[in-house]
N, CA, C, O and CB atoms as a CASP TS submission, in Angstrom:
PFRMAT TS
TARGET T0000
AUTHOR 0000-0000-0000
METHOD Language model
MODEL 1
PARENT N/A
ATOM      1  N   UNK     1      -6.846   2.604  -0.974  1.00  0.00           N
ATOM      2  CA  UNK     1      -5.725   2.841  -0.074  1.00  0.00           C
ATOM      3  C   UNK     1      -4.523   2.053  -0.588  1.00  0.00           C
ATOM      4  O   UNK     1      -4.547   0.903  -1.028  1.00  0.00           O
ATOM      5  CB  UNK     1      -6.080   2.436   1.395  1.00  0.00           C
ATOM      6  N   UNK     2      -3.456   2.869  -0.458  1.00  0.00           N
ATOM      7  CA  UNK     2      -1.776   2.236  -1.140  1.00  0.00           C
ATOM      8  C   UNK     2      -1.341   2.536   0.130  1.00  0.00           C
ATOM      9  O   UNK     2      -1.840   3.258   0.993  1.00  0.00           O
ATOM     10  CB  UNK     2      -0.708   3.129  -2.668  1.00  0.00           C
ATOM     11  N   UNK     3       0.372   1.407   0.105  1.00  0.00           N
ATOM     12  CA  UNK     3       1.238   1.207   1.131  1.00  0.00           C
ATOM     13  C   UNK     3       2.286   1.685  -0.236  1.00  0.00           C
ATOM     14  O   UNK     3       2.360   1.226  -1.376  1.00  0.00           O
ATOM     15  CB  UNK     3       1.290  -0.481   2.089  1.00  0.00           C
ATOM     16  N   UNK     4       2.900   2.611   0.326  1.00  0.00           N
ATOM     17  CA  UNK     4       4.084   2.857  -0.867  1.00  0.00           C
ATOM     18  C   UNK     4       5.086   2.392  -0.026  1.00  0.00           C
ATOM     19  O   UNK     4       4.962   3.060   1.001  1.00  0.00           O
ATOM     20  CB  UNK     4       4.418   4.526  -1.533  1.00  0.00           C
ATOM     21  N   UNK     5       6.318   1.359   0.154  1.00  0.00           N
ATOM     22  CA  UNK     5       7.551   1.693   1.092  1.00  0.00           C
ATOM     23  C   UNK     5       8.383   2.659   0.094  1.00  0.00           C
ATOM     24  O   UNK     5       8.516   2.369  -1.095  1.00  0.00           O
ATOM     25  CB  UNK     5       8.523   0.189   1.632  1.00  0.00           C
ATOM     26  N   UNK     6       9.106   4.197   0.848  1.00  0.00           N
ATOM     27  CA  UNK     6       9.680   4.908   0.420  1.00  0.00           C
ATOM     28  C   UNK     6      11.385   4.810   1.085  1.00  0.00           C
ATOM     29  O   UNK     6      11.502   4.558   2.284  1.00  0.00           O
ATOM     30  CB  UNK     6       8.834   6.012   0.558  1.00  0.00           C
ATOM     31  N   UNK     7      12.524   5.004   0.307  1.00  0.00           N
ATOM     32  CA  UNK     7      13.679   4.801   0.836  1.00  0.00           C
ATOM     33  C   UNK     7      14.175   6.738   0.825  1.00  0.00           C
ATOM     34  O   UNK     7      13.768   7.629   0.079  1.00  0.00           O
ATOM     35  CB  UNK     7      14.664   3.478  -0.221  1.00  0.00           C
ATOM     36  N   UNK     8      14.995   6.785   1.767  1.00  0.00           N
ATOM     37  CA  UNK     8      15.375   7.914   2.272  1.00  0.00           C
ATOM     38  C   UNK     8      14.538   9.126   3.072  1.00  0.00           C
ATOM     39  O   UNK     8      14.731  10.342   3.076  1.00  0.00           O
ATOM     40  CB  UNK     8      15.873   8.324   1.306  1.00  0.00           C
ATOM     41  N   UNK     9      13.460   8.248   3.795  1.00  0.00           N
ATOM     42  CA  UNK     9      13.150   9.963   4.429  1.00  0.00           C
ATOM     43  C   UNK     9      13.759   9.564   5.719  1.00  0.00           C
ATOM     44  O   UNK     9      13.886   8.364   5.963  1.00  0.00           O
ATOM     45  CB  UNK     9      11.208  10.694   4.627  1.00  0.00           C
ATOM     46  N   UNK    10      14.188  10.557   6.655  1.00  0.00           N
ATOM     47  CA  UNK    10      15.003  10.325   7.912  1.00  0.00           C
ATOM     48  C   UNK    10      14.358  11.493   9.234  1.00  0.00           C
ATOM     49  O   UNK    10      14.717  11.532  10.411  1.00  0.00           O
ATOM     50  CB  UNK    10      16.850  10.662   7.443  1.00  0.00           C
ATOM     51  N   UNK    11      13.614  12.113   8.737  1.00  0.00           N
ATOM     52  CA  UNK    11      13.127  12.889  10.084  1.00  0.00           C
ATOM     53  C   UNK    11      11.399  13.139   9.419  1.00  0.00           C
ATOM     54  O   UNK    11      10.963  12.694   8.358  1.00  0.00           O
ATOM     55  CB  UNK    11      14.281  14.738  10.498  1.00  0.00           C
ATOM     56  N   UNK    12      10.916  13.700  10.094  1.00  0.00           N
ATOM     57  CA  UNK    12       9.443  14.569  10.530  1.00  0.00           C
ATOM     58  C   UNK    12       9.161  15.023   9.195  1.00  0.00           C
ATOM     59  O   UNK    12       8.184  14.729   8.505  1.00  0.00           O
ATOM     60  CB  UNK    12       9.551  16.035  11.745  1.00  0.00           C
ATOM     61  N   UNK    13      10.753  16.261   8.726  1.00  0.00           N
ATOM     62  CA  UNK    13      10.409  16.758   8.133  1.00  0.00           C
ATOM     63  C   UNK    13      10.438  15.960   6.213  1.00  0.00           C
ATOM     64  O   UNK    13       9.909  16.361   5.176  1.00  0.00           O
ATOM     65  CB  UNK    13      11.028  17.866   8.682  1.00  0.00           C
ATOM     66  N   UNK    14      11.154  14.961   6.457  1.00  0.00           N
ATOM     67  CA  UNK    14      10.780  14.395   5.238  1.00  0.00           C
ATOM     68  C   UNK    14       9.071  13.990   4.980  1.00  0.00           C
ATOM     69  O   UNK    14       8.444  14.237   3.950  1.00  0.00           O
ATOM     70  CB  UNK    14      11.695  13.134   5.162  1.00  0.00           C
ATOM     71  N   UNK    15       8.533  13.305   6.218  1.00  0.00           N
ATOM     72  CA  UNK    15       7.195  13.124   6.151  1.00  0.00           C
ATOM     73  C   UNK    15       6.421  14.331   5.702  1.00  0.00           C
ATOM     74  O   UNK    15       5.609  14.127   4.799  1.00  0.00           O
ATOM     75  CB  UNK    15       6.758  12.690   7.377  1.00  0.00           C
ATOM     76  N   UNK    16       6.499  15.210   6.041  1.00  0.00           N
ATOM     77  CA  UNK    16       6.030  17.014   5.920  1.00  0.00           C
ATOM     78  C   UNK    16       5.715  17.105   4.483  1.00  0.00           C
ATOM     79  O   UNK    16       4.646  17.284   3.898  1.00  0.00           O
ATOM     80  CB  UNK    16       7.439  18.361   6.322  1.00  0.00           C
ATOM     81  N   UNK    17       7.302  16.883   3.934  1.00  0.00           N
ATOM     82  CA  UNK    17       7.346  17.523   2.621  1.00  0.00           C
ATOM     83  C   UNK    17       7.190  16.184   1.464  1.00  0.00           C
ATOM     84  O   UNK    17       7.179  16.625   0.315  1.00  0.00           O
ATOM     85  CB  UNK    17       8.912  18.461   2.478  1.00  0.00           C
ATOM     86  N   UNK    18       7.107  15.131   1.513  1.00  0.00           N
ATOM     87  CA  UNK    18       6.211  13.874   0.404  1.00  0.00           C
ATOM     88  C   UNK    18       4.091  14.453   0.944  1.00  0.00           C
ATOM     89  O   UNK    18       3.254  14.710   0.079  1.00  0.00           O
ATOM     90  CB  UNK    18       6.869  11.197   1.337  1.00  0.00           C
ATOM     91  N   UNK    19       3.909  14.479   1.893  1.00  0.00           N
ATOM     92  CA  UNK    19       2.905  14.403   2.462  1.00  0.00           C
ATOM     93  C   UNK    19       2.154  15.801   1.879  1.00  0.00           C
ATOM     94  O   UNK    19       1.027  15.770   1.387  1.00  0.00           O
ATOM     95  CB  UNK    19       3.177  14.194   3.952  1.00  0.00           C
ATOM     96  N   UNK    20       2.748  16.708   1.979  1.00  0.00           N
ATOM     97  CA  UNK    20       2.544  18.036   1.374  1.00  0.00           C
ATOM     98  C   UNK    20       2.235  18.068  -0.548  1.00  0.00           C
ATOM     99  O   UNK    20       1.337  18.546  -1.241  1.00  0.00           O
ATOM    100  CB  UNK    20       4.072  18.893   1.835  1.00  0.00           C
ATOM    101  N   UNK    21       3.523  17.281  -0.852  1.00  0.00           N
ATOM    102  CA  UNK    21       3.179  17.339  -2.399  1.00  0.00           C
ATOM    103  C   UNK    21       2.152  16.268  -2.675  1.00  0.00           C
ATOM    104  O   UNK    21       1.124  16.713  -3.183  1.00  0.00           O
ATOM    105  CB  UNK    21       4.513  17.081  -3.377  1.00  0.00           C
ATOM    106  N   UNK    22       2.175  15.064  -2.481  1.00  0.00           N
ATOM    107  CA  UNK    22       1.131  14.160  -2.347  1.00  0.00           C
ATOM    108  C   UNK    22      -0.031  14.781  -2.055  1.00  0.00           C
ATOM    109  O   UNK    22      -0.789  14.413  -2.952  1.00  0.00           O
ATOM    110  CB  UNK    22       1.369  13.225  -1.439  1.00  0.00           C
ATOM    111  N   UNK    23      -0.461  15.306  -1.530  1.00  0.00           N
ATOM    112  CA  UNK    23      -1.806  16.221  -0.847  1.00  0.00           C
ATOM    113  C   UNK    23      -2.125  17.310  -2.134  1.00  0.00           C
ATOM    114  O   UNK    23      -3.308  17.552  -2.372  1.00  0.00           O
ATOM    115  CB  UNK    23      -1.278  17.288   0.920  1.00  0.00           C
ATOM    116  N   UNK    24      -1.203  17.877  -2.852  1.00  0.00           N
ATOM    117  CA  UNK    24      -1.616  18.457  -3.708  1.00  0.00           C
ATOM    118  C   UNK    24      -2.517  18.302  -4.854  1.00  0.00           C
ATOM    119  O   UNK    24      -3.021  19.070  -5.673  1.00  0.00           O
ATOM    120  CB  UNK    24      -0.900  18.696  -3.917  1.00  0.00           C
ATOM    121  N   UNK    25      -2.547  16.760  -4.576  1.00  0.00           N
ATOM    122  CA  UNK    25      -3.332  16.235  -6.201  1.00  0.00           C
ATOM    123  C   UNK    25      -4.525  16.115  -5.450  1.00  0.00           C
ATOM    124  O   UNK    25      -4.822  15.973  -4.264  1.00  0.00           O
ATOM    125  CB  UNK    25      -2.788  14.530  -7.220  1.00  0.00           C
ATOM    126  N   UNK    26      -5.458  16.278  -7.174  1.00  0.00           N
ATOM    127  CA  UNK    26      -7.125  16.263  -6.792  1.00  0.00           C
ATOM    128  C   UNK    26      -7.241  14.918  -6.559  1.00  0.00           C
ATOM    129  O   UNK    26      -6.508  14.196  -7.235  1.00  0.00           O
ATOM    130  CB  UNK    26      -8.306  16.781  -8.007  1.00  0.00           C
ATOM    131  N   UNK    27      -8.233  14.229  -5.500  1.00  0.00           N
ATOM    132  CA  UNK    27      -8.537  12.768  -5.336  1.00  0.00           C
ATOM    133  C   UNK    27      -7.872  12.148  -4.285  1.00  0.00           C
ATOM    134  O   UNK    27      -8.239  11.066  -3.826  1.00  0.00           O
ATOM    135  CB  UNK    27      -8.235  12.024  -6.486  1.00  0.00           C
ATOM    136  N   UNK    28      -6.327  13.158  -3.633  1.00  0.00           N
ATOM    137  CA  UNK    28      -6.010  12.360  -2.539  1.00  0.00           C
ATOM    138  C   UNK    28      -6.819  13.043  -1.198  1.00  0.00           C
ATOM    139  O   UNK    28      -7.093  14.204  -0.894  1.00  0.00           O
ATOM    140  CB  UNK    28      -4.333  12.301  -2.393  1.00  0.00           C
ATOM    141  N   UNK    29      -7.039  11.822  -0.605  1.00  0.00           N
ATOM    142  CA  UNK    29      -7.955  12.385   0.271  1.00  0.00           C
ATOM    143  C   UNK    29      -7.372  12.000   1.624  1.00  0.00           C
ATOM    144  O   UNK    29      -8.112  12.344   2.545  1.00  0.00           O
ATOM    145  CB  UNK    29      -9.430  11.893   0.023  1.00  0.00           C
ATOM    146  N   UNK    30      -6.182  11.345   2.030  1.00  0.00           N
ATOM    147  CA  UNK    30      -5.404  11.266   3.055  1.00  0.00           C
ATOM    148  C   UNK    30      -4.018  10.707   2.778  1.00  0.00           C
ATOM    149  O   UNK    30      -3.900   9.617   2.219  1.00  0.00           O
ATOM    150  CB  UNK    30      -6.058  10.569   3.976  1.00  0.00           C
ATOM    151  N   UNK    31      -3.004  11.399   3.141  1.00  0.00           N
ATOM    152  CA  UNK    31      -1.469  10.985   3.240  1.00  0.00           C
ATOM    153  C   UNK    31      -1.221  10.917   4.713  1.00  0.00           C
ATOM    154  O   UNK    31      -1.752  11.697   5.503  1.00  0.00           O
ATOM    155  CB  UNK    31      -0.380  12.090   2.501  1.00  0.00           C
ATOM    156  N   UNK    32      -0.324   9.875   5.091  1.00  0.00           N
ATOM    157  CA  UNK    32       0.276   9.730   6.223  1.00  0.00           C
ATOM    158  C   UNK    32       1.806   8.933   5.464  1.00  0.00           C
ATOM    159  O   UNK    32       1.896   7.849   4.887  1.00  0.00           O
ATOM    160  CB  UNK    32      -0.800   8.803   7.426  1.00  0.00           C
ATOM    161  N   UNK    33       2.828   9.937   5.744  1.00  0.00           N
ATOM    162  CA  UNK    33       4.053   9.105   5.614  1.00  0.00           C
ATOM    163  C   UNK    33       4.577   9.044   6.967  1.00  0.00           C
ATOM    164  O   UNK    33       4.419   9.988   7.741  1.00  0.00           O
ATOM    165  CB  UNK    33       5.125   9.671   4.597  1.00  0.00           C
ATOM    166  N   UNK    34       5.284   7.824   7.340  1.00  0.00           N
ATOM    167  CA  UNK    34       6.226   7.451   8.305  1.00  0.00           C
ATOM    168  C   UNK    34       7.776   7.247   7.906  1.00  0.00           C
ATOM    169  O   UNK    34       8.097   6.744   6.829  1.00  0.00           O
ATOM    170  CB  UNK    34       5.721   6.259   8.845  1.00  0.00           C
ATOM    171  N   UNK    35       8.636   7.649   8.796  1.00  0.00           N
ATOM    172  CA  UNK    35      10.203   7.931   7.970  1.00  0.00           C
ATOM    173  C   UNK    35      10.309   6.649   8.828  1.00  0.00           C
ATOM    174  O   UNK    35      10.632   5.760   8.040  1.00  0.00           O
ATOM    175  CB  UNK    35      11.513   9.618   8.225  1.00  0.00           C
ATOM    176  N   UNK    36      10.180   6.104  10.147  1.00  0.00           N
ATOM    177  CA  UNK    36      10.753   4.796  10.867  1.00  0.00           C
ATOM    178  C   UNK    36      10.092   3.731  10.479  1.00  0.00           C
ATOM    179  O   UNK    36      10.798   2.722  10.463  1.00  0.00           O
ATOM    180  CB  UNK    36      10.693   4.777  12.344  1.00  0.00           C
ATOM    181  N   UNK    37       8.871   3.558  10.122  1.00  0.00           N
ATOM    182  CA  UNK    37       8.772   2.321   8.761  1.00  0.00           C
ATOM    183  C   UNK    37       8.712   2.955   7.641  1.00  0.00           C
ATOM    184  O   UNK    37       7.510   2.987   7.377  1.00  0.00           O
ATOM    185  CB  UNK    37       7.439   1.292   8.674  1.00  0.00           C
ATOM    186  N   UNK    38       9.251   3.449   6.867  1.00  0.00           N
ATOM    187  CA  UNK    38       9.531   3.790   5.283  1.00  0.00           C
ATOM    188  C   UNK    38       8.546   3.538   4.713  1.00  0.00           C
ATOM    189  O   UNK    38       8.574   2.944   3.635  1.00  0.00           O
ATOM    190  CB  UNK    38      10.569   3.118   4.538  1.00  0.00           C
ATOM    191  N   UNK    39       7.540   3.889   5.237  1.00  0.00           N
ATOM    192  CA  UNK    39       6.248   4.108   3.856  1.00  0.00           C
ATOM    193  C   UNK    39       5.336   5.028   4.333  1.00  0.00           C
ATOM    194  O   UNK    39       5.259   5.715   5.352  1.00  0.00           O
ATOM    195  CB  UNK    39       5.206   2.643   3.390  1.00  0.00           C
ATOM    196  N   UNK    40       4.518   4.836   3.128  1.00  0.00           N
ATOM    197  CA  UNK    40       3.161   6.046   2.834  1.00  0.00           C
ATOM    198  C   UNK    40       2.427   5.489   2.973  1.00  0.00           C
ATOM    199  O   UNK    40       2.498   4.285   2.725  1.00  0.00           O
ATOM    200  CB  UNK    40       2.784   6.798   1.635  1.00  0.00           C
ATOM    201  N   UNK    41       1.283   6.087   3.463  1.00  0.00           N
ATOM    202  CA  UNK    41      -0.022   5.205   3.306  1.00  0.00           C
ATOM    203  C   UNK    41      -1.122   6.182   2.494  1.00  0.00           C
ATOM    204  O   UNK    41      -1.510   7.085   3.235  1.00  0.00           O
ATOM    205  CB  UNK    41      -0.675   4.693   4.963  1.00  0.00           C
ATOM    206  N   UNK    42      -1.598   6.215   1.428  1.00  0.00           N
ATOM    207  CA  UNK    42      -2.328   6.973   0.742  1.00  0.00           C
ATOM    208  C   UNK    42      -3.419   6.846   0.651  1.00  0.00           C
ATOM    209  O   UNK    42      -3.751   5.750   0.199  1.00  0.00           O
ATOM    210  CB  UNK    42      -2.061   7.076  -0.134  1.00  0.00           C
ATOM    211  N   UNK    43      -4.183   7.502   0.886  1.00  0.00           N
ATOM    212  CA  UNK    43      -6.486   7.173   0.681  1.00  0.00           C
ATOM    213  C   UNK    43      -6.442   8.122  -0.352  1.00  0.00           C
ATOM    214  O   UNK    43      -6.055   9.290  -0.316  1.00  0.00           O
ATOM    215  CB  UNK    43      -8.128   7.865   2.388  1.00  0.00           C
ATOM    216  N   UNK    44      -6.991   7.312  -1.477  1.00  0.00           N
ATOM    217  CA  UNK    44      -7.356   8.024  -2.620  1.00  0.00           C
ATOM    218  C   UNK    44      -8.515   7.771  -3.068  1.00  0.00           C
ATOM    219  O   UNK    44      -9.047   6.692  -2.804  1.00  0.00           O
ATOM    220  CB  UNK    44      -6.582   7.890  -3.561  1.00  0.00           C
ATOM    221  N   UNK    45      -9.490   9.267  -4.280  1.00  0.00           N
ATOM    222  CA  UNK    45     -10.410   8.667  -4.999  1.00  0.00           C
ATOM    223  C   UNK    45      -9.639   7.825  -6.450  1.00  0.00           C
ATOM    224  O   UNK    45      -8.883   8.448  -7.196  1.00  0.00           O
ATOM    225  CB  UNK    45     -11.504   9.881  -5.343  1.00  0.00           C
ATOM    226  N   UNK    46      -9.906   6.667  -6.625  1.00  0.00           N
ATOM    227  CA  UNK    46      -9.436   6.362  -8.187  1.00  0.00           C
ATOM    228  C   UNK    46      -9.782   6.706  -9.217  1.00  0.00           C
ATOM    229  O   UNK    46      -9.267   6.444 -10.304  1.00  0.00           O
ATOM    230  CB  UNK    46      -9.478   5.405  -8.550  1.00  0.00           C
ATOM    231  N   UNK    47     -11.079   7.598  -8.895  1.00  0.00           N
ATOM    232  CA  UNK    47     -11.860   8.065 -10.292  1.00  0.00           C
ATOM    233  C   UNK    47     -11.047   9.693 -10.834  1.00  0.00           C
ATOM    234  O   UNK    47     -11.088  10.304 -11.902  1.00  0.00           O
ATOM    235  CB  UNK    47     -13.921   8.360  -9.831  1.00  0.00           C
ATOM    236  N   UNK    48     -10.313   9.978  -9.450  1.00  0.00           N
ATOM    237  CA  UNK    48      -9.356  11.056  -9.624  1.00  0.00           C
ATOM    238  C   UNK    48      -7.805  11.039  -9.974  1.00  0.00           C
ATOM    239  O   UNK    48      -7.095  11.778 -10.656  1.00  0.00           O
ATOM    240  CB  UNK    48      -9.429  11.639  -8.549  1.00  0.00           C
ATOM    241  N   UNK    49      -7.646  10.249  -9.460  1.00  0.00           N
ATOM    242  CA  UNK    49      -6.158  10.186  -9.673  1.00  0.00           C
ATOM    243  C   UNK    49      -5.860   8.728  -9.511  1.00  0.00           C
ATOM    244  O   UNK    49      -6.440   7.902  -8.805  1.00  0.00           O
ATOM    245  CB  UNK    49      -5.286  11.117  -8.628  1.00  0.00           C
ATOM    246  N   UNK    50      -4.488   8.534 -10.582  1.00  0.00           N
ATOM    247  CA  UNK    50      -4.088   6.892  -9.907  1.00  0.00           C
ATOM    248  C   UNK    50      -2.685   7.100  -9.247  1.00  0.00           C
ATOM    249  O   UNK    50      -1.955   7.850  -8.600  1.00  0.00           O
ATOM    250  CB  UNK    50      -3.905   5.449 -11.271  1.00  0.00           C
ATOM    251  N   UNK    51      -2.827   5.972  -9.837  1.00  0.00           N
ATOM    252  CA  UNK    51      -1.415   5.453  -9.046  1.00  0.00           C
ATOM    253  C   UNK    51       0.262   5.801  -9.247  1.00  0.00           C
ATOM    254  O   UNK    51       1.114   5.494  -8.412  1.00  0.00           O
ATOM    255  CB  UNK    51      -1.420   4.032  -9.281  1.00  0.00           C
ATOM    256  N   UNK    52       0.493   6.390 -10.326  1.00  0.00           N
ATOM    257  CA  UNK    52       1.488   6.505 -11.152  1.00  0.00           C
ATOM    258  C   UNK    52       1.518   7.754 -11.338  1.00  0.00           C
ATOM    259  O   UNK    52       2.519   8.063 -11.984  1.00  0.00           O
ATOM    260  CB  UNK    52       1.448   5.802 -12.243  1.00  0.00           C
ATOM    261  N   UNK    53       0.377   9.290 -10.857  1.00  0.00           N
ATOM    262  CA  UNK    53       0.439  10.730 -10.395  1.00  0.00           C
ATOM    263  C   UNK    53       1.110  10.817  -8.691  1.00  0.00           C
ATOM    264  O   UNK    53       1.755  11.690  -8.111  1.00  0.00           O
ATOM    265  CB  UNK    53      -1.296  11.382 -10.493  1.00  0.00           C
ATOM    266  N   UNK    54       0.646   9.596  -8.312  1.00  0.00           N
ATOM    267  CA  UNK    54       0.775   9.499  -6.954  1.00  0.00           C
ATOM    268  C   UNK    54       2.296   9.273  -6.625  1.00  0.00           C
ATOM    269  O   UNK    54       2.874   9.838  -5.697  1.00  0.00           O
ATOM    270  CB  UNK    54      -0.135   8.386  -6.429  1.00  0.00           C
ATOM    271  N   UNK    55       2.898   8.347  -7.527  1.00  0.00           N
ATOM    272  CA  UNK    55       4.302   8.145  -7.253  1.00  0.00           C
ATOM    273  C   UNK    55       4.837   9.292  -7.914  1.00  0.00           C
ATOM    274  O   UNK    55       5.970   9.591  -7.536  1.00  0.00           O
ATOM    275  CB  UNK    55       4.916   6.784  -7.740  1.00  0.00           C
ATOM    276  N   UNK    56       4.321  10.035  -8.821  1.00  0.00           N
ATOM    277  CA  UNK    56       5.069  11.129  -9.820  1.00  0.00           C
ATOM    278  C   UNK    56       5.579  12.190  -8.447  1.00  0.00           C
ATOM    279  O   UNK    56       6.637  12.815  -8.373  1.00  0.00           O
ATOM    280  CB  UNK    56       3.724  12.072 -11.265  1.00  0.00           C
ATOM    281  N   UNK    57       4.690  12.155  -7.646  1.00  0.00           N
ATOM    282  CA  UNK    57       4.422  13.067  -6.845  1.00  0.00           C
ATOM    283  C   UNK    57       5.580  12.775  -5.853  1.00  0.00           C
ATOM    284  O   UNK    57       6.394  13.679  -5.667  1.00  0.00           O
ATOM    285  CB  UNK    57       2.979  13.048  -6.356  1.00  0.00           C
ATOM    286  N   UNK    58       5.722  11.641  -5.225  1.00  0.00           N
ATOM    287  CA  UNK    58       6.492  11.381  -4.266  1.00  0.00           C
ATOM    288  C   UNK    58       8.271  11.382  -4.456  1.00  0.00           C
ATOM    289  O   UNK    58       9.273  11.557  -3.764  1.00  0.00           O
ATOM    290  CB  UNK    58       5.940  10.155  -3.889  1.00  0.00           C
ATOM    291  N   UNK    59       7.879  11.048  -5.942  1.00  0.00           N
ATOM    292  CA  UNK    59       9.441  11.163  -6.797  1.00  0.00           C
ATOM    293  C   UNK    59      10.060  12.610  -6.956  1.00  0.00           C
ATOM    294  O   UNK    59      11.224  12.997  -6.847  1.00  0.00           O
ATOM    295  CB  UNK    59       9.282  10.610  -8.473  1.00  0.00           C
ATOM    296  N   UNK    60       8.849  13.299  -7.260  1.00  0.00           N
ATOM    297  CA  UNK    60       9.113  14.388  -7.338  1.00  0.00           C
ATOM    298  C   UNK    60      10.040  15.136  -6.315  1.00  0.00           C
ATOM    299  O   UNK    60      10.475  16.227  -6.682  1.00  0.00           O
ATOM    300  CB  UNK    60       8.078  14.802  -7.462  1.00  0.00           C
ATOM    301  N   UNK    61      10.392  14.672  -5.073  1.00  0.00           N
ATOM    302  CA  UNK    61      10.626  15.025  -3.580  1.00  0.00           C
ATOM    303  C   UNK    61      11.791  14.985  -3.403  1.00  0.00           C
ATOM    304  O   UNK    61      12.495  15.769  -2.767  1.00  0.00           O
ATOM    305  CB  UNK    61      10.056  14.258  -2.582  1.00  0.00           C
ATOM    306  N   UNK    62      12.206  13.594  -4.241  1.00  0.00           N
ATOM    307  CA  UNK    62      13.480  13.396  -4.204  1.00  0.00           C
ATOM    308  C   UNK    62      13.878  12.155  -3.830  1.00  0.00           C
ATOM    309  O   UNK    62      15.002  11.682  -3.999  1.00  0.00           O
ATOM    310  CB  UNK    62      14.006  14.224  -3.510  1.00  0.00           C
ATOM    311  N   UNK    63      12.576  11.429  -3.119  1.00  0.00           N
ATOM    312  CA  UNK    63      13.066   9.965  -2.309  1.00  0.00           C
ATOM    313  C   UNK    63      12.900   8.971  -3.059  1.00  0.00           C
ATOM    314  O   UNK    63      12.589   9.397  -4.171  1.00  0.00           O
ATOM    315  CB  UNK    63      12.326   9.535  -1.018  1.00  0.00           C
ATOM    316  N   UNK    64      12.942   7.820  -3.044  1.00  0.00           N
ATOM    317  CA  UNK    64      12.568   6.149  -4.246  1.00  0.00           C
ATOM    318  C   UNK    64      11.907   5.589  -3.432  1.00  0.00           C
ATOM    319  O   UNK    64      11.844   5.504  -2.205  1.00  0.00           O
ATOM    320  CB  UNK    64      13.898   4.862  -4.846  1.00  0.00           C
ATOM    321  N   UNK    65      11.232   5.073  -4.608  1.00  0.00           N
ATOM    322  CA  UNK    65      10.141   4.351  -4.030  1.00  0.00           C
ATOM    323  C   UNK    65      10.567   2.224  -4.340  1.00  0.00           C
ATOM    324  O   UNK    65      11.171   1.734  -5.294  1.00  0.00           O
ATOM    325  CB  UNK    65       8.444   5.144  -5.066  1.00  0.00           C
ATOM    326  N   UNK    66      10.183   1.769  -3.576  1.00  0.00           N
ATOM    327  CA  UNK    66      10.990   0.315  -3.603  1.00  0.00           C
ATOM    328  C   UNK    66      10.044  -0.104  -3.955  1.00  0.00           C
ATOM    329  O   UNK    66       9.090   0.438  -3.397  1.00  0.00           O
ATOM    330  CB  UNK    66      11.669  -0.464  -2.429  1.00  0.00           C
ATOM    331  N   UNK    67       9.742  -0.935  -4.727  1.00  0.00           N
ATOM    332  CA  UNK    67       8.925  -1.527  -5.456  1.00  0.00           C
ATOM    333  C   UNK    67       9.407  -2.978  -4.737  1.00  0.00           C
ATOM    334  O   UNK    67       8.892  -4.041  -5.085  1.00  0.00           O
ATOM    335  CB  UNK    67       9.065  -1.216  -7.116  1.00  0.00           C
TER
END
């Protein structure tokens, strides 16, 4: 399980659509993003995917991720 904090999602539907592409990869096995605390919370297998498909994914969306 990862805590990503993500900057810019602002409604529902930002959660929708990180949560949606995130979900697409083999190995994630639960997304929950929250836009009013700015992060993800990800359940993954590691033997499937890491960590760095996972942010590919969230980047992909459009939002940053704060390291």
């Amino acid at each position: 399980v990862i805590k990503i904090t993500i900057e810019g999602m602002t409604c529902s539907g930002c959660e929708a659509h990180i949560e949606s592409e995130v979900n697409k990869l083999e190995g994630v096995l639960k997304v929950d993003a929250d836009y009013e605390a700015a992060n993800t919370i990800v359940q993954y297998d590691e033997t499937k995917v890491d960590l760095l498909n996972i942010e590919t994914a969230i980047l992909s969306t459009g939002y940053k991720i704060v390291k």
